[in-house]
Backbone as a ProteinNet text record, in pm:
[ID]
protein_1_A
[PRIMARY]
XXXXXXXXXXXXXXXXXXXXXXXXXXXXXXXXXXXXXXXXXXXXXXXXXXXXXXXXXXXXXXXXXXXXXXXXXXXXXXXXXXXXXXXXXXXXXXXXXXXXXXXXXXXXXXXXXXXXXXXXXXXXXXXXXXXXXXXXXXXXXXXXXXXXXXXXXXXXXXXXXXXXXXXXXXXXXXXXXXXXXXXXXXXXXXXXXXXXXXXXXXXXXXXXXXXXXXXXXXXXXXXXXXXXXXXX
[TERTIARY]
822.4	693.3	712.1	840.3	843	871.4	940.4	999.9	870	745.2	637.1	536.8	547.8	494.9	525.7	666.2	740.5	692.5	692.1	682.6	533.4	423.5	257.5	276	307.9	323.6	400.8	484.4	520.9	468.2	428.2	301.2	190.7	142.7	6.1	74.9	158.5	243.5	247.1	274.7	273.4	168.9	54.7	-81.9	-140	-110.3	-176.6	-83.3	49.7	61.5	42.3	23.1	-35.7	-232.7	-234.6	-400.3	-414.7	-332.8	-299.1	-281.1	-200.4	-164.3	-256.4	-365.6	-477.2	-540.7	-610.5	-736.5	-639.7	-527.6	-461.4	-509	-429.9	-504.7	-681.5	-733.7	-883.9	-953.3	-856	-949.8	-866.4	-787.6	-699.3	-634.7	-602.5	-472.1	-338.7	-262.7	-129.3	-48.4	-1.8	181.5	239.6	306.9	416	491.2	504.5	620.7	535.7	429.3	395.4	307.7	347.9	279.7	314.2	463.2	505	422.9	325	289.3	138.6	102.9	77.7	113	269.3	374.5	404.4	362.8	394.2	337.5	404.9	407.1	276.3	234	168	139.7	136.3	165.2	201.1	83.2	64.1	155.2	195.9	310.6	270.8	122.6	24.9	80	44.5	52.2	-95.6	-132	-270.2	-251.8	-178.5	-204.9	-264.4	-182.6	-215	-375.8	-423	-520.8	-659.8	-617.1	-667.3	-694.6	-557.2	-557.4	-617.3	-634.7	-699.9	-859.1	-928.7	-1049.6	-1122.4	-1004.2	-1078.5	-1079.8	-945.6	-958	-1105	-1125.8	-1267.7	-1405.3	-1409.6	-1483.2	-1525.3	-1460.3	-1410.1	-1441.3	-1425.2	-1423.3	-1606.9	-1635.8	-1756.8	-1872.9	-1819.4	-1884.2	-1920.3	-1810.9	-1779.8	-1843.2	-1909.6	-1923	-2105.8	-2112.9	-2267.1	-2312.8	-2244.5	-2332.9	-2461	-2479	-2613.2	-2563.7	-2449.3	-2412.7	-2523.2	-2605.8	-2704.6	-2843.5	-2877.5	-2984.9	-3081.8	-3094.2	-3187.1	-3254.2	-3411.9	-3505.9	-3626.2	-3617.3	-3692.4	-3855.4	-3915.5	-4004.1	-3963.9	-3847	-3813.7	-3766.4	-3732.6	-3735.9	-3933.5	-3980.8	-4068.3	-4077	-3979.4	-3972.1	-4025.7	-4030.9	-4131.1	-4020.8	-4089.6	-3957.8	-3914.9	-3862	-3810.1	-3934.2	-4003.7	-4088.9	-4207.1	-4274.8	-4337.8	-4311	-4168.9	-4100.5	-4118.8	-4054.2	-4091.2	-4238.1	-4324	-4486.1	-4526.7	-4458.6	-4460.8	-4421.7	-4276.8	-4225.6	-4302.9	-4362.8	-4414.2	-4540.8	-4578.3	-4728	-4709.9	-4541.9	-4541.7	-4584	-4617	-4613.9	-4501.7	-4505.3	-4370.8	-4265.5	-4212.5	-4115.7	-4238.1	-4230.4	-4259	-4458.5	-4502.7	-4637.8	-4744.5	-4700.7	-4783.3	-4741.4	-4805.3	-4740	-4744.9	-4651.4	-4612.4	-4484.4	-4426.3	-4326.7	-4358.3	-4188	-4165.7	-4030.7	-4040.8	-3891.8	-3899.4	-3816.3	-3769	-3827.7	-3806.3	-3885.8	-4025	-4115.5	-4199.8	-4265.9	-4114.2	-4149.6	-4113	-4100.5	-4062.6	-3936.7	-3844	-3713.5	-3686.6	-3655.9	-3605.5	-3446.8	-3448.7	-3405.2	-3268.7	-3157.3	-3045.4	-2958.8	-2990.1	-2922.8	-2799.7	-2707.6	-2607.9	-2554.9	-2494.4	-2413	-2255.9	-2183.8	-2079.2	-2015.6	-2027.3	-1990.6	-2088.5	-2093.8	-2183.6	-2161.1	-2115.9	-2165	-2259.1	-2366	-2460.9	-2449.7	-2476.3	-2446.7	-2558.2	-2577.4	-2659.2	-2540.7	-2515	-2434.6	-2456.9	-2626.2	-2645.6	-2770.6	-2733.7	-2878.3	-2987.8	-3083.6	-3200.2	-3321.2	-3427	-3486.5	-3521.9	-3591.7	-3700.7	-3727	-3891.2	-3952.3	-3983.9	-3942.2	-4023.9	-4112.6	-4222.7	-4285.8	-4263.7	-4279.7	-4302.3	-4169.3	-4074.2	-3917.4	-3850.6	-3818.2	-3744.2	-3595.3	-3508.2	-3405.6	-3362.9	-3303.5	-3285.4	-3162.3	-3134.5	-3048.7	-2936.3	-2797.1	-2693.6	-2647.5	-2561.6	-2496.9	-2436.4	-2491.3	-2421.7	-2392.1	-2291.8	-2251.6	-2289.8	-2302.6	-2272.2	-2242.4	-2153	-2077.8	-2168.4	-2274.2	-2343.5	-2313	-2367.8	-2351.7	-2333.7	-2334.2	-2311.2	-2456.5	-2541.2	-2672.7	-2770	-2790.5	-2896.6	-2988.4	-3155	-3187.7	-3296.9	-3263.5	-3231.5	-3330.3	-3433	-3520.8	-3477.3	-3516.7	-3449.7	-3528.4	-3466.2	-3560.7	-3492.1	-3563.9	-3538.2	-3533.9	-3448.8	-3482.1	-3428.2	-3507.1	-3542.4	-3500.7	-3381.1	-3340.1	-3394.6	-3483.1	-3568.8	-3446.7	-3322.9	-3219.1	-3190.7	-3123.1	-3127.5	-3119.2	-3187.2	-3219.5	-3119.8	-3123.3	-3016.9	-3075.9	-3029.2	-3063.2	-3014.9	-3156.3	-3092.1	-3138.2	-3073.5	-3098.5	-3077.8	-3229.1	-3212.4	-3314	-3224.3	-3226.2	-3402.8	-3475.2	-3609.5	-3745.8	-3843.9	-3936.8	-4002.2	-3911.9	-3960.8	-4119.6	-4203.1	-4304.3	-4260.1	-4326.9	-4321.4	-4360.7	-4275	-4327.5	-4293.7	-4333.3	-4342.6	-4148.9	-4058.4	-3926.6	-3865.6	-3987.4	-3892.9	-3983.3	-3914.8	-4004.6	-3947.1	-4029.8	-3993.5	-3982.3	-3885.9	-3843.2	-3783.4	-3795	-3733.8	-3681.5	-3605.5	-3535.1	-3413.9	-3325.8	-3186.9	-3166.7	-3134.1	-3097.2	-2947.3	-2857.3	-2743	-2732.5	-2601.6	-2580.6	-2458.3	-2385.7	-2244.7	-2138.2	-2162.7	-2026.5	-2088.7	-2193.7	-2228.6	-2453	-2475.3	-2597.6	-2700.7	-2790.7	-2861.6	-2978.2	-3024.5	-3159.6	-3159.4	-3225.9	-3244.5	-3359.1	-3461.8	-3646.4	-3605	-3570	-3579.7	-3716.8	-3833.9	-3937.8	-3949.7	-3997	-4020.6	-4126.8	-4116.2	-4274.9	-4346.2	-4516.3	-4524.6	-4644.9	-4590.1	-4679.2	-4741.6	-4895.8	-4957.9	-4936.7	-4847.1	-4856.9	-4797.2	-4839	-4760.8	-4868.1	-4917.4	-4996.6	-4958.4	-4904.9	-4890.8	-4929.7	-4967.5	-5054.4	-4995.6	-5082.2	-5060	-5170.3	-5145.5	-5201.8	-5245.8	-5122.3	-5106.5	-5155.2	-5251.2	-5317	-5185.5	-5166.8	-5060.9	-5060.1	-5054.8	-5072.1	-5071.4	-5143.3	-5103.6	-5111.4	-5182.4	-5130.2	-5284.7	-5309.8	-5391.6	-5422.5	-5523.3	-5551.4	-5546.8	-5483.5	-5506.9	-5515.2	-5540.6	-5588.6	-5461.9	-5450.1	-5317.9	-5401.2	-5222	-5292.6	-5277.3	-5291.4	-5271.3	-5404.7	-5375.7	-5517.3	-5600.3	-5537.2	-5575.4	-5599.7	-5579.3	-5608.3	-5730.9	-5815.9	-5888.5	-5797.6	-5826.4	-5840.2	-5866.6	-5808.4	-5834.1	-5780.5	-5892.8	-5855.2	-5800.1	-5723.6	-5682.1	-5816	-5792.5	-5947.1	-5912.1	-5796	-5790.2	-5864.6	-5884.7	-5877.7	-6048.9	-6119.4	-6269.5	-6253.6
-9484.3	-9432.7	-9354.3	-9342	-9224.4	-9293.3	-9390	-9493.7	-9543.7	-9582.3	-9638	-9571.4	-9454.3	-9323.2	-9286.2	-9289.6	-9302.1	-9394.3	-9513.2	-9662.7	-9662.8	-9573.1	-9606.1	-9486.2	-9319.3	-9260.6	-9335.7	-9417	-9447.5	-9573.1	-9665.5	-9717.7	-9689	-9573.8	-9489.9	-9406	-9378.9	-9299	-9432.1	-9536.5	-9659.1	-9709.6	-9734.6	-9732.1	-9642.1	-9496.6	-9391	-9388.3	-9416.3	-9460	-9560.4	-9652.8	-9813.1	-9730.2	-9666.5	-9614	-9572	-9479.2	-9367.3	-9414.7	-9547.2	-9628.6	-9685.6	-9802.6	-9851.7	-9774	-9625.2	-9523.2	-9518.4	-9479.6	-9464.5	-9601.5	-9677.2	-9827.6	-9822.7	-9795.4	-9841.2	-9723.5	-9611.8	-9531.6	-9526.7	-9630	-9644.6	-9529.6	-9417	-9319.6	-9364.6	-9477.5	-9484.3	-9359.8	-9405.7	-9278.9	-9293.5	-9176.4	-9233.6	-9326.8	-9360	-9434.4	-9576.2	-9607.6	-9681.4	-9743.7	-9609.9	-9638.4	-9744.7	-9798.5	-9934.1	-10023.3	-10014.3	-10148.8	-10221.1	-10173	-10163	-10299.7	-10299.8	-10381.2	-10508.8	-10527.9	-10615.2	-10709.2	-10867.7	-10964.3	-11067	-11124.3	-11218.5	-11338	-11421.2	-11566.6	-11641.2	-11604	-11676.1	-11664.4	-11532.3	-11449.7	-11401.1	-11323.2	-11234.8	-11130.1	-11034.1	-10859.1	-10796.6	-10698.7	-10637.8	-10593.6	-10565.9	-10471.6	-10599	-10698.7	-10826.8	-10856.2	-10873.6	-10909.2	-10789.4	-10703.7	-10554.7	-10587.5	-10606.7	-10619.8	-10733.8	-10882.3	-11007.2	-10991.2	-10903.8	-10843.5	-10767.2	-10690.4	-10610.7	-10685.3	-10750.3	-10839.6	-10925.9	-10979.9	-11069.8	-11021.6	-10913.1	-10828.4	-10773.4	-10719.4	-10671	-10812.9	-10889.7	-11004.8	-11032.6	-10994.6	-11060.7	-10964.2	-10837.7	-10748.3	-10748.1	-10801.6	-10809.2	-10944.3	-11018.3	-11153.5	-11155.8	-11123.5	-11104.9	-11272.1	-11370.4	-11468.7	-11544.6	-11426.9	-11469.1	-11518.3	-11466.9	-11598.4	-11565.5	-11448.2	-11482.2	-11528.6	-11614	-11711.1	-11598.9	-11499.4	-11399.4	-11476.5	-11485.1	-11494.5	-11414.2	-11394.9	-11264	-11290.9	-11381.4	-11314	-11275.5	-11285.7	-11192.6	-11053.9	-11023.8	-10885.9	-10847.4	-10902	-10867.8	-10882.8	-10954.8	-10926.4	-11024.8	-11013.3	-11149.6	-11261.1	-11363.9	-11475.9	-11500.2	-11586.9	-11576.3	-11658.4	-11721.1	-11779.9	-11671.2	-11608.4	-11467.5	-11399.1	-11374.9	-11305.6	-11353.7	-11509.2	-11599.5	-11597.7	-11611.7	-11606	-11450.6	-11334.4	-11225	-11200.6	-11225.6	-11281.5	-11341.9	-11457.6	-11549.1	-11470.9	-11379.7	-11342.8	-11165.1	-11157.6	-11020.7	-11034.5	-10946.9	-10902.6	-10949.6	-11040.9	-11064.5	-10978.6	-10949.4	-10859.7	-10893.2	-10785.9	-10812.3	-10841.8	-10835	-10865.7	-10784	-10636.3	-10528.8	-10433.2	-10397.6	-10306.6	-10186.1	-10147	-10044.9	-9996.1	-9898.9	-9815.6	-9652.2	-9649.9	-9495.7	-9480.8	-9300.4	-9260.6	-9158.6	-9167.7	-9058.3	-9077.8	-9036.5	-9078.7	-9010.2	-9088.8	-9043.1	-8933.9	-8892.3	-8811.1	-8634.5	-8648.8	-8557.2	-8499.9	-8577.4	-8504.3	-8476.5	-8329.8	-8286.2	-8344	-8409.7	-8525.9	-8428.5	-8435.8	-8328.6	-8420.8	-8342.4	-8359.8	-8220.4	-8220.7	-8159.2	-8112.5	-8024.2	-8042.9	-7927.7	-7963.3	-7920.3	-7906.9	-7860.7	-7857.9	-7907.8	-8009.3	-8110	-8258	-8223.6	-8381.7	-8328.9	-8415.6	-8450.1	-8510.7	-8520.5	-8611.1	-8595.2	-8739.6	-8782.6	-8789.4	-8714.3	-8685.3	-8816.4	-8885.7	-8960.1	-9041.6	-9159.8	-9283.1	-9204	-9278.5	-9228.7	-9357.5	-9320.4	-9445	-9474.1	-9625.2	-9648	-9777.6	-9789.5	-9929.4	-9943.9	-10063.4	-10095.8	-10216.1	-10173	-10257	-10382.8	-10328	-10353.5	-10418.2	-10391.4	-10455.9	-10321.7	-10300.8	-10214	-10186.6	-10106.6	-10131.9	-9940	-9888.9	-9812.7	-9811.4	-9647.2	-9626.3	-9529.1	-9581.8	-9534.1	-9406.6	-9275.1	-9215.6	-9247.9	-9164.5	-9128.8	-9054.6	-9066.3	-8934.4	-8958.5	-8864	-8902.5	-8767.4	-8809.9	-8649.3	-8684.8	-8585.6	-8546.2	-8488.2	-8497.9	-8421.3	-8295.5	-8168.6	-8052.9	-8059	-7907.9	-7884	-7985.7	-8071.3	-8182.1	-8157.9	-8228.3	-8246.2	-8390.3	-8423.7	-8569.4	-8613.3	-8704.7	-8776.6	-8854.4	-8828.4	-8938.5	-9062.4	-9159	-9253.7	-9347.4	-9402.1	-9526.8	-9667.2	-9732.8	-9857.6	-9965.5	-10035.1	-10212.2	-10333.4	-10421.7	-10513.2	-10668.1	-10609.4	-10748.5	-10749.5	-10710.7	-10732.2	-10620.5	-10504.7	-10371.7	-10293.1	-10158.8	-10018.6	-9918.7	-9851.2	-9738.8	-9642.8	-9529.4	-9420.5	-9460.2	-9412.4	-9424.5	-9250.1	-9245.8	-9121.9	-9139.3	-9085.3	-9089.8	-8948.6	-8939.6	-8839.4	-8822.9	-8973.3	-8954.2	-8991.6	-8989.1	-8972.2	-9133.5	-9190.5	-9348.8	-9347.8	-9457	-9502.5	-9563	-9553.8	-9579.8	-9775.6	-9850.5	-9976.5	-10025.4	-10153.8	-10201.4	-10130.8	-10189.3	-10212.9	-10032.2	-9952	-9805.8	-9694.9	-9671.7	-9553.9	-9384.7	-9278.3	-9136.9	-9056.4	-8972.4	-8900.5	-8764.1	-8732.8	-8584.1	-8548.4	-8431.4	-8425	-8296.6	-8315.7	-8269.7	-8205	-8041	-8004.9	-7921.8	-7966.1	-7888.1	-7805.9	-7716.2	-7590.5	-7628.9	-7525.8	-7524.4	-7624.8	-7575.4	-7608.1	-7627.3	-7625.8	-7631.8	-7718.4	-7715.4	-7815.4	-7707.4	-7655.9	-7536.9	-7531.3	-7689.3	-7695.3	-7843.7	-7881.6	-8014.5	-7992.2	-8073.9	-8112.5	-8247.2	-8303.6	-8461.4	-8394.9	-8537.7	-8547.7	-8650.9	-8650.1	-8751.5	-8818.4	-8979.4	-9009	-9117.7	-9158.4	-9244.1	-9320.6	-9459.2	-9511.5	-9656.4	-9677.3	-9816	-9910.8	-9959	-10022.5	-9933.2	-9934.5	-9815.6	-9651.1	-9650	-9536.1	-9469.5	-9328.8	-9242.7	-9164	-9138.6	-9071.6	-8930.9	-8825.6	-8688.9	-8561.7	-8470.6	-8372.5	-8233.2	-8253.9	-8180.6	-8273.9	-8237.7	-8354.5	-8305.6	-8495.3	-8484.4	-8680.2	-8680.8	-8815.8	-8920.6	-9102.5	-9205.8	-9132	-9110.9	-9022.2	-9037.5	-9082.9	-9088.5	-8962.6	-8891.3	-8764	-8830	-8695.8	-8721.5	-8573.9	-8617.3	-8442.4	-8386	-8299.6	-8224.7	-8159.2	-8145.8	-8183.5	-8295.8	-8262.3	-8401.3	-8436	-8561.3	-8556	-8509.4	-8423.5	-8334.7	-8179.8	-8132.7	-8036.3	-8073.6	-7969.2	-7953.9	-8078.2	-8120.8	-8177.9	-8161.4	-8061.3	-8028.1	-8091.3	-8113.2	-8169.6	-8080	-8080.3	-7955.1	-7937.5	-7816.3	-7797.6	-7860.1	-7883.3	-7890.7	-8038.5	-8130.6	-8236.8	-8240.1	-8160.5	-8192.2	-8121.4
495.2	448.5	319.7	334.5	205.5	56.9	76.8	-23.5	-99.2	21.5	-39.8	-87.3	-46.5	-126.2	-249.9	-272.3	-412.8	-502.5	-466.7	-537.2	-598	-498.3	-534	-630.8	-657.7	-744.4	-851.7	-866.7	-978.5	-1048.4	-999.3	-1045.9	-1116.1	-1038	-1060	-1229.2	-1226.9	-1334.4	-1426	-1452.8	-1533.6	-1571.5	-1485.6	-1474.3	-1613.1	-1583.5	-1629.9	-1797.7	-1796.4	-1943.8	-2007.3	-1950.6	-2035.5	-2058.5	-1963.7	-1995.5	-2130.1	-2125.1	-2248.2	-2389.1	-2356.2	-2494.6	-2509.1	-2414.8	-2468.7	-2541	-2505	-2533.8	-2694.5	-2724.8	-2847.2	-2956.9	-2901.2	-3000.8	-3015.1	-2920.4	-2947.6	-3055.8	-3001.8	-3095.2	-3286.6	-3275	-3425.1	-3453.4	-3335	-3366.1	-3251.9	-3309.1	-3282.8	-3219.3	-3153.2	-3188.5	-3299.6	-3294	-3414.4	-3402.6	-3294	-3248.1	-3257.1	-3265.9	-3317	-3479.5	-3506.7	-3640	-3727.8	-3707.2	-3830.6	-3778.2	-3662.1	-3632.5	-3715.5	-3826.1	-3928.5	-4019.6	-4024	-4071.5	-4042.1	-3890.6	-3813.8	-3830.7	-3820.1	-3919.2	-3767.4	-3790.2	-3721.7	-3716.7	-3592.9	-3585.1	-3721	-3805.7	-3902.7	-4007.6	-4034.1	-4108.5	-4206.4	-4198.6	-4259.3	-4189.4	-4275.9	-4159.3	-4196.6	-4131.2	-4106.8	-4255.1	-4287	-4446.1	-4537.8	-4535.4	-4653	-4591.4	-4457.5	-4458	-4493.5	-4481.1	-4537.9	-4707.4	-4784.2	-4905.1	-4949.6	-4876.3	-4899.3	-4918.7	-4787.5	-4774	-4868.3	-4933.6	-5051.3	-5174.4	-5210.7	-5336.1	-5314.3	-5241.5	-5200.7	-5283	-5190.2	-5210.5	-5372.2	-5398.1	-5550.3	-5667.9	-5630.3	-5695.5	-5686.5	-5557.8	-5520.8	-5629.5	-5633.8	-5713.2	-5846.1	-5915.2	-6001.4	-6058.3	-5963	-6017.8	-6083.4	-6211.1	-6219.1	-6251	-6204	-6262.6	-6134.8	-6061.3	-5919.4	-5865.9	-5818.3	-5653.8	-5524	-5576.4	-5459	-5491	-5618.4	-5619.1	-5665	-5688.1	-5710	-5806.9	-5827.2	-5908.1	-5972.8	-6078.7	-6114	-6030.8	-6009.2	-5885.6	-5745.8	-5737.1	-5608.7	-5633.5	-5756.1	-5792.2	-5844	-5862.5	-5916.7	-6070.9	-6130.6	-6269.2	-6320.3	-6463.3	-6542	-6561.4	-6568.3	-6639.4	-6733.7	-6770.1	-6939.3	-7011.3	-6941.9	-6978.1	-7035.6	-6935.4	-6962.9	-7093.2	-7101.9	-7226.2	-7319.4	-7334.6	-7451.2	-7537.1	-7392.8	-7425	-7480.8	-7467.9	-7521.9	-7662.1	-7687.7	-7812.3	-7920.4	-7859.8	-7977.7	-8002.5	-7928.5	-7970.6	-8079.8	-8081.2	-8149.3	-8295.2	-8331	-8501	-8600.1	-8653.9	-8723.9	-8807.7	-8850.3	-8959.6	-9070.1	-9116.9	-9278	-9292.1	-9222	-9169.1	-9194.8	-9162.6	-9199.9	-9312	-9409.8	-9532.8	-9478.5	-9423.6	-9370.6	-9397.2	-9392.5	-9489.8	-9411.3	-9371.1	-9289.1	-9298.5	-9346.3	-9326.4	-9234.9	-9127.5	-9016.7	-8923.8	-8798.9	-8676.3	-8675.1	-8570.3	-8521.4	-8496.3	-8384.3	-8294.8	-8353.5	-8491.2	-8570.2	-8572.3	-8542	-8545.4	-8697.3	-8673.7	-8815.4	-8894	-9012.4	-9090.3	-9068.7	-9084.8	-9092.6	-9213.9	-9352.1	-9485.9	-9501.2	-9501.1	-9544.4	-9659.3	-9739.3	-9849.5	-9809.4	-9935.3	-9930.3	-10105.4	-10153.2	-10288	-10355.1	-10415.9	-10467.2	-10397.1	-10304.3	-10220.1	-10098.9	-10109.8	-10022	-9931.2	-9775	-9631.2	-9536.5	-9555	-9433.5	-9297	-9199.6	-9115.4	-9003.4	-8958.3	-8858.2	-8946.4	-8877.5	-8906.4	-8879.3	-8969	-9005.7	-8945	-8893.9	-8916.5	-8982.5	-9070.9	-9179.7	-9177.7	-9176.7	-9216.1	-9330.6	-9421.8	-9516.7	-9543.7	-9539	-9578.2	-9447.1	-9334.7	-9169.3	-9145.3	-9224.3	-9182.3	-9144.4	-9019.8	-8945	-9028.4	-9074.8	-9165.1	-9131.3	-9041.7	-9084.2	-9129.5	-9192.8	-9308.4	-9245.2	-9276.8	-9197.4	-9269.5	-9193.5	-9225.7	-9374	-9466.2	-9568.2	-9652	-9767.5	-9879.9	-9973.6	-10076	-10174.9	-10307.4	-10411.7	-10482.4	-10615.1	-10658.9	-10777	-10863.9	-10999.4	-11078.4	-11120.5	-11148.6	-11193.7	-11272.9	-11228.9	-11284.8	-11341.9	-11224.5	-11251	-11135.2	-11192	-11057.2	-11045.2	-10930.3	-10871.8	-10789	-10832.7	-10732.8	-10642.9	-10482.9	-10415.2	-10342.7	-10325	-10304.7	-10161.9	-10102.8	-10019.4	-10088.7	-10099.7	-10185.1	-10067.6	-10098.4	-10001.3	-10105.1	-10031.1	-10107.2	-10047.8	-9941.8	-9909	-9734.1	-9728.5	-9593.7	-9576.4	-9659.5	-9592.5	-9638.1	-9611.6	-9676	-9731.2	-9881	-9908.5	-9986.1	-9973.3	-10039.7	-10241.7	-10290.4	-10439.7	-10524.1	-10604.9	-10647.3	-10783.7	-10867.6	-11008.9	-11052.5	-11200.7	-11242.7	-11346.9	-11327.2	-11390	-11262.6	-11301.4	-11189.3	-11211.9	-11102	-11110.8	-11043.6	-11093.2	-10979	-10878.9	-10729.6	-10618.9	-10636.3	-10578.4	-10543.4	-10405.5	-10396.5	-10222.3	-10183.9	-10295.3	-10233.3	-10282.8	-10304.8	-10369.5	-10372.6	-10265.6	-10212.7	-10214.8	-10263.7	-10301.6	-10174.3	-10117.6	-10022.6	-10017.4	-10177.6	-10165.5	-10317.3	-10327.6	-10396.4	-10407.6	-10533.7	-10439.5	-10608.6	-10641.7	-10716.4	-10716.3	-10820.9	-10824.8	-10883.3	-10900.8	-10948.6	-11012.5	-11103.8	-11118.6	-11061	-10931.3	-10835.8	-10688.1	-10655.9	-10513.6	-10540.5	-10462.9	-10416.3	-10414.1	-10468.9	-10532.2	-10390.6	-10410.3	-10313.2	-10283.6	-10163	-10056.6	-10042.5	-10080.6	-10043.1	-9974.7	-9845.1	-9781.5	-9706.7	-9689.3	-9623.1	-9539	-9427.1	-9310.3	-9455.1	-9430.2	-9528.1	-9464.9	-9462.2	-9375.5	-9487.5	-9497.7	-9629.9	-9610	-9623.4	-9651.1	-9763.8	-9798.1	-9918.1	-9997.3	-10097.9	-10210.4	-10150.3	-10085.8	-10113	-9980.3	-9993.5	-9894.1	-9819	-9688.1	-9627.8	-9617	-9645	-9681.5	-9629.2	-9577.5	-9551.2	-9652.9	-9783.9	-9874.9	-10026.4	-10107.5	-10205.1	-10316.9	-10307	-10424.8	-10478.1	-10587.7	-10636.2	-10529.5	-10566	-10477.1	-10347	-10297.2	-10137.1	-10102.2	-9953.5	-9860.9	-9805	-9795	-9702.1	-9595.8	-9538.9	-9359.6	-9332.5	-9177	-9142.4	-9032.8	-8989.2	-8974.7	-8807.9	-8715.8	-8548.6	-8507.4	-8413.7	-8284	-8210.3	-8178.1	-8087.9	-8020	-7931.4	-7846	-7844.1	-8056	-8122.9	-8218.4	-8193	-8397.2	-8522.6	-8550.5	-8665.9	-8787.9	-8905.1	-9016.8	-9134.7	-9216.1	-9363.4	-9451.9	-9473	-9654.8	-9675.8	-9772.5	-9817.7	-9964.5	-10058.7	-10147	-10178.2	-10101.1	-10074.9	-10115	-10109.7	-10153.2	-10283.9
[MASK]
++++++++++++++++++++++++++++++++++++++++++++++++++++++++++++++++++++++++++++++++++++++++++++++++++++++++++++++++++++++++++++++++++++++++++++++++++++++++++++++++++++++++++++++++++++++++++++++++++++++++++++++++++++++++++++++++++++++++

């Protein structure tokens, strides 16, 4: 009786560690003593890591793949088609269409002209239309004369826009347009006048009466509206 008393405790004791090791595997904390099993090579002669590493390469690949492997169609996003677009396109305003002519943005960002001795720098692109061709005008320098002072202009070569600067007071035409002006000193840049400018044709719209120049009234929409008085 006693032998078989022994034999069912030690069972029950074998029982209760094969228990112990299942609950270990299921919950994916090993022993240490089993941790290389990780390593361990299978039927096939893959190991869990390569198929780990096979899974993610997949994956990664799958991500990476923007050419629609899932059939997406812009009415299932909601989006227009290219067709839509096309039909948008062909109905825009062409280049060159409206006599229109602008230097600096819109939204009034103040123009940032630089100097340093007698060189002058446009530090960042500028915007400008001329004459309804979008063209703006890139970062630039340029080293002046000693005690001159200098009309500056936007000039249009029909493909793309550059600052020109001369020392007499040209007239304004479709391709040359007036924006400021820049006086030197001795040895350093005396004074900088650059103006945002916004122009119909040759004629410029203005709040302040000054030649060729369109009155306009000064405010926003949603303010009073005043004309210069100089202007009557």
């Amino acid at each position: 009786m006693g032998a078989l008393t022994t034999a069912i405790a030690q069972m029950a004791a074998k029982f209760n560690a094969m228990k112990v090791e299942v609950l270990d595997l299921l919950s994916r904390k090993p022993k240490a003593s089993l941790a290389a099993d990780n390593a361990l090579a299978l039927q096939d002669g893959s190991t869990s890591t390569n198929i780990v590493n096979d899974g993610r390469a997949v994956a990664n690949a799958h991500i990476t793949n923007y050419q629609n492997p899932h059939g997406v169609t812009p009415e299932s996003l909601s989006g227009m088609k290219s067709s839509d677009v096309d039909a948008a396109l062909a109905n825009r305003i062409p280049e060159g269409a409206l006599p229109i002519s602008r230097y600096g943005d819109l939204d009034g960002t103040v123009i940032s002209v630089t100097s340093s001795g007698l060189t002058v720098s446009w530090p960042a692109q500028v915007h400008a239309v001329m004459m309804g061709y979008y063209r703006p005008l890139p970062a630039f320098n340029i080293t002046l004369q000693p005690n001159t002072s200098y009309n500056v202009y936007v000039r249009f070569n029909g493909a793309t826009t550059s600052y020109m600067f001369s020392t007499e007071d040209l007239a304004e035409t479709t391709t040359r347009m007036w924006i400021g002006r820049v006086v030197t000193g001795a040895s350093t840049v005396s004074s900088i006048t650059i103006n945002r400018v916004s122009r119909i044709d040759t004629y410029r719209t203005s709040a302040t009466p000054i030649g060729s120049a369109v009155p306009v009234t000064v405010g926003t929409p949603n303010t009073s509206q005043i004309l210069a008085p100089g202007w009557f």
